[in-house]
C-alpha positions, 0 to 999 in steps of 0.5 A, spaced: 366 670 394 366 671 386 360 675 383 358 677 377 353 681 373 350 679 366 347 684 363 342 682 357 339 688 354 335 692 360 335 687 365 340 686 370 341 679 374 347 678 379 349 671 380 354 667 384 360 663 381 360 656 383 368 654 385 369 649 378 374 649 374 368 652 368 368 658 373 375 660 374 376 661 367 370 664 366 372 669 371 379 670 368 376 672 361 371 678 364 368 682 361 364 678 356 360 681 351 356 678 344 349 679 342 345 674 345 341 668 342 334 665 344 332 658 344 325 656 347 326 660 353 333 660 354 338 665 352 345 664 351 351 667 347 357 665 345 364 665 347 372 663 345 372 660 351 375 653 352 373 648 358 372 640 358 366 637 360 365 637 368 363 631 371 357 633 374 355 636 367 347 636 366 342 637 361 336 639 364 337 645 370 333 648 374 331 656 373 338 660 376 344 655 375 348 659 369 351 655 364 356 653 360 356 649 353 362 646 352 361 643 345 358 650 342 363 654 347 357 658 350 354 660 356 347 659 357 342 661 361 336 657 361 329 661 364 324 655 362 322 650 357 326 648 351 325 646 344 326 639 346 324 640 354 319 634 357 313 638 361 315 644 364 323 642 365 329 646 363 333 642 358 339 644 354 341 642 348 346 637 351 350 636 358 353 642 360 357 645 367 353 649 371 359 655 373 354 660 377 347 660 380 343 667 379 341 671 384 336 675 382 330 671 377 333 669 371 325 669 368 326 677 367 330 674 361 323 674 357 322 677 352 329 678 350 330 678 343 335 675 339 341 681 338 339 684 344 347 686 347 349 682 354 355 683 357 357 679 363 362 683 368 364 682 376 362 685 380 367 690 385 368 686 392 363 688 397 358 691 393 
């Protein structure tokens, strides 16, 4: 089990990695850290990560699947609607690969700011 802990800010979610080939070189290039951006209710960051677009990839996600943008190169997390969302959905800017589910509720992201510091860091084995 690979855990992971992204830390935006004052907030602190834990989240779980799913086993894809996005979630192996995730891990493999932690620590990450950047400033965050906002988009309607998601945060994300960019990354010098490269991973092709899975097949499974999806706009719109629910609350807790953290994702990777393959085209912009950015994990992005998204807590509630968008810019382009219908309703109530969480839609992202185009199909992304969804490398991890969120422990903890990824609406505590609210009210962060564009610039706020995030790092995403594994967390030690049995903690």
């Amino acid at each position: 089990m690979r855990d992971v802990l992204i830390q935006v800010g004052t907030v602190s979610i834990k989240a779980r990695l799913r086993e894809t080939a996005t979630a192996d070189k995730i891990w493999q290039a932690l620590p990450l850290n950047a400033a965050a951006q906002t988009w309607g209710e998601e945060v994300y960051f960019f990354t010098s990560i490269t991973s092709a677009r899975e097949a499974d990839a999806r706009e719109v996600v629910e609350a807790g699947e953290i994702a990777f943008w393959p085209e912009g190169q950015a994990i992005a997390i998204g807590f509630g609607p968008t810019p382009i969302s219908h309703n109530d959905e969480i839609r992202l800017a185009s199909p992304c690969n969804i490398w991890a589910d969120a422990v903890d509720d990824v609406r505590s992201l609210h009210g962060v700011l564009a610039g706020t510091d995030i790092a995403i860091v594994p967390v030690p084995t049995g903690a």
